[in-house]
C-alpha positions in Angstrom: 0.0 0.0 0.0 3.2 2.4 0.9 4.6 1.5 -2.4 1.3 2.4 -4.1 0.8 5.8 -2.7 4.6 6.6 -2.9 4.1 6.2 -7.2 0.6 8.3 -6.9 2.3 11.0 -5.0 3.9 13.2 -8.4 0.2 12.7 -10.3 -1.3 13.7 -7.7 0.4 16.5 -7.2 1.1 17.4 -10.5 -3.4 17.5 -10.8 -3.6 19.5 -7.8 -1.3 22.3 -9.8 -3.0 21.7 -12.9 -6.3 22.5 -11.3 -4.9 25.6 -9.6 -3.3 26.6 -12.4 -6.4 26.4 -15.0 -8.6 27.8 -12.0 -6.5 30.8 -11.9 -6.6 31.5 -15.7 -10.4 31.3 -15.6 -10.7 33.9 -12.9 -8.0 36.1 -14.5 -9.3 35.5 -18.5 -12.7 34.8 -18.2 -14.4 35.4 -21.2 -11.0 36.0 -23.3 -10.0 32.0 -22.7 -13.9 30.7 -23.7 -13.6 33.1 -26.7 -10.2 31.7 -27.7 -11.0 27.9 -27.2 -14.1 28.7 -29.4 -11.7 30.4 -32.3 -9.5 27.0 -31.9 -12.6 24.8 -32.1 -13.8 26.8 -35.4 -10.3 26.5 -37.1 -10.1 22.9 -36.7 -13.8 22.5 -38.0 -12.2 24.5 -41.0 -9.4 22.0 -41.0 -11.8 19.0 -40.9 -14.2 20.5 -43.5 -11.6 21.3 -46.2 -10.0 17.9 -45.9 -13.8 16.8 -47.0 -13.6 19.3 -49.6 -10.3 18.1 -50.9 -11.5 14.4 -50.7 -14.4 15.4 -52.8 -12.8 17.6 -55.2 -9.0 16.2 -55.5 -9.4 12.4 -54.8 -12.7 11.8 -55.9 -12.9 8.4 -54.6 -16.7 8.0 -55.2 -19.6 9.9 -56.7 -21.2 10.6 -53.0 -21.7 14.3 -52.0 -22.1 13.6 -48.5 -18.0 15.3 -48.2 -19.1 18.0 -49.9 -22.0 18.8 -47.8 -20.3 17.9 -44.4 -17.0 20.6 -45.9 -18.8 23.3 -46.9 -21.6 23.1 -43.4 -17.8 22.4 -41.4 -16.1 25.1 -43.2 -19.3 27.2 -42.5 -19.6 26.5 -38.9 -15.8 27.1 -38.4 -16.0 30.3 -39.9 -18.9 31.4 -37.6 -17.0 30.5 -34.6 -14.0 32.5 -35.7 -15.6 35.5 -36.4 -18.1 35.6 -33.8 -17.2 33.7 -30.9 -19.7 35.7 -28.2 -22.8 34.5 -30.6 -22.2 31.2 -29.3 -21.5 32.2 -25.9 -24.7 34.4 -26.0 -26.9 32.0 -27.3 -25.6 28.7 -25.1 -26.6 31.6 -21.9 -29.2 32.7 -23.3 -30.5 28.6 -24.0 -29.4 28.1 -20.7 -31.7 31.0 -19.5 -34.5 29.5 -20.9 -34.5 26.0 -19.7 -33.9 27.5 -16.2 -37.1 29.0 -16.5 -39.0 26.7 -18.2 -37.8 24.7 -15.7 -38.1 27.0 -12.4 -42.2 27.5 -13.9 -42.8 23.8 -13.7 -41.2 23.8 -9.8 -43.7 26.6 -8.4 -46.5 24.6 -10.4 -45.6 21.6 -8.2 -45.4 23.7 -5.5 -48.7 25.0 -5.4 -49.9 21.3 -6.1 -48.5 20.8 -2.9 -49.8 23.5 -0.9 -53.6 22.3 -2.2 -52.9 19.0 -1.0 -51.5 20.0 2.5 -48.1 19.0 1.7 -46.4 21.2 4.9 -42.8 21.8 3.2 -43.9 23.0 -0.5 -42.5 26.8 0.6 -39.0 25.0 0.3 -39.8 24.0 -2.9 -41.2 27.4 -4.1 -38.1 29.1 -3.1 -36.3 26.6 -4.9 -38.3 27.6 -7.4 -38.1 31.4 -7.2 -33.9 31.3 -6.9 -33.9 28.7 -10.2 -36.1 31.4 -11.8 -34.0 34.5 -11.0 -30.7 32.6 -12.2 -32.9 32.1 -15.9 -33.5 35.0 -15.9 -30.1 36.7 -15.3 -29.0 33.8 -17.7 -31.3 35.4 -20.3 -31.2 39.1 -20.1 -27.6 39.4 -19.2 -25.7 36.5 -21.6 -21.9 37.4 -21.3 -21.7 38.4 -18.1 -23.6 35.4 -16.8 -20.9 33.3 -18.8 -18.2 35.6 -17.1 -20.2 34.6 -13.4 -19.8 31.2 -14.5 -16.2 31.1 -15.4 -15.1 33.2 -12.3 -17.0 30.4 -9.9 -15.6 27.6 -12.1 -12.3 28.8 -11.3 -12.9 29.3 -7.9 -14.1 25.5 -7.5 -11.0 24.3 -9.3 -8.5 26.1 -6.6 -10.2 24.6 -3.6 -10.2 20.9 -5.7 -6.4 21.7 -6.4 -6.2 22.8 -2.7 -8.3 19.7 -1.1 -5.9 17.2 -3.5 -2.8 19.0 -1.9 -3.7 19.0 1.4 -4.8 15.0 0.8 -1.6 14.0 0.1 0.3 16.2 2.6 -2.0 14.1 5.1 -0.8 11.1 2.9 2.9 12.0 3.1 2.2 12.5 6.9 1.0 8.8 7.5 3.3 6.8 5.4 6.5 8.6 7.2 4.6 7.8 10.4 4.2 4.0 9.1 7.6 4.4 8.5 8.7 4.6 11.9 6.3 2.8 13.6 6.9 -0.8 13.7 3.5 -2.0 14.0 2.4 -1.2 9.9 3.8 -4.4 8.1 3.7 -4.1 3.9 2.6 -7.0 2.9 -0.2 -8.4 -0.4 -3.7 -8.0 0.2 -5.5 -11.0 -0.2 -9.5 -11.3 -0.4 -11.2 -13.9 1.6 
């Protein structure tokens, strides 16, 4: 077991600073690292759709135009992305919006069923209810900054996982040098019964 952990150590450790590391550059970029993974994303769609292109028009290993339409829809699709990556930011928000509230509507519906039927707890649910609807509708009427919200907290969860996995395997660290001087931890195979 002391021979296992000692090997995990450097991954683990090496994932804690990766998730510190990418939590940092979503607080710090935000919105400027979404938009430049989108711009990636639409140049290799390019990439992918002129290869189809070039096996349609170059090779022309078969009369089929399914390479032609998937090129030219890839091609088109890449070319979006690069020259307007906050359309697709705004309208995956503004998506998101709306199934919050579509969603948040059919809560404080099954709340109220509740309250006819004497449920006692349906005000839980209708708060619920009214919170999931104020998130939709910041999600709709306020797109980007919603997405920047987003990042900032995603960024902020990935520290404290970095942060929890360090502190694990300090703890770790701790009890195998304790094993180590205590004679009572014998290494040995684990064997099921």
């Amino acid at each position: 077991m002391k021979t296992f952990l000692k090997e995990s150590q450097k991954e683990i450790i090496l994932g804690a600073l990766f998730y510190i590391l990418i939590g940092l550059a979503l607080i710090i970029f935000d919105i400027s690292i979404l938009t430049t993974c989108i711009k990636v994303i639409g140049g290799i769609l390019i990439l992918f759709g002129a290869y189809q292109l070039y096996v349609f028009f170059i090779r022309r290993l078969n009369l089929s135009s399914i390479p032609l339409i998937f090129g030219v829809f890839l091609c088109a699709i890449g070319f979006l992305l690069i020259r307007n990556p906050h359309f697709i930011i705004k309208t995956a928000s503004i998506c998101t919006g709306i199934i919050l509230i579509f969603n948040a509507v059919i809560h404080i519906q099954a709340s109220l069923i509740q309250k006819d039927y004497g449920y006692d707890k349906w005000k839980g649910g209708l708060i619920y209810s009214a919170i999931l609807l104020i998130i939709g509708c910041i999600f709709f009427f306020s797109p980007i900054k919603s997405a920047q919200t987003v990042l900032k907290i995603s960024g902020v969860l990935l520290i404290i996982q970095g942060l929890v996995l360090w502190i694990t395997q300090h703890r770790i660290n701790s009890f195998i040098k304790k094993a180590d001087q205590s004679d009572d931890y014998i290494e040995g195979e684990y064997k099921e019964l």
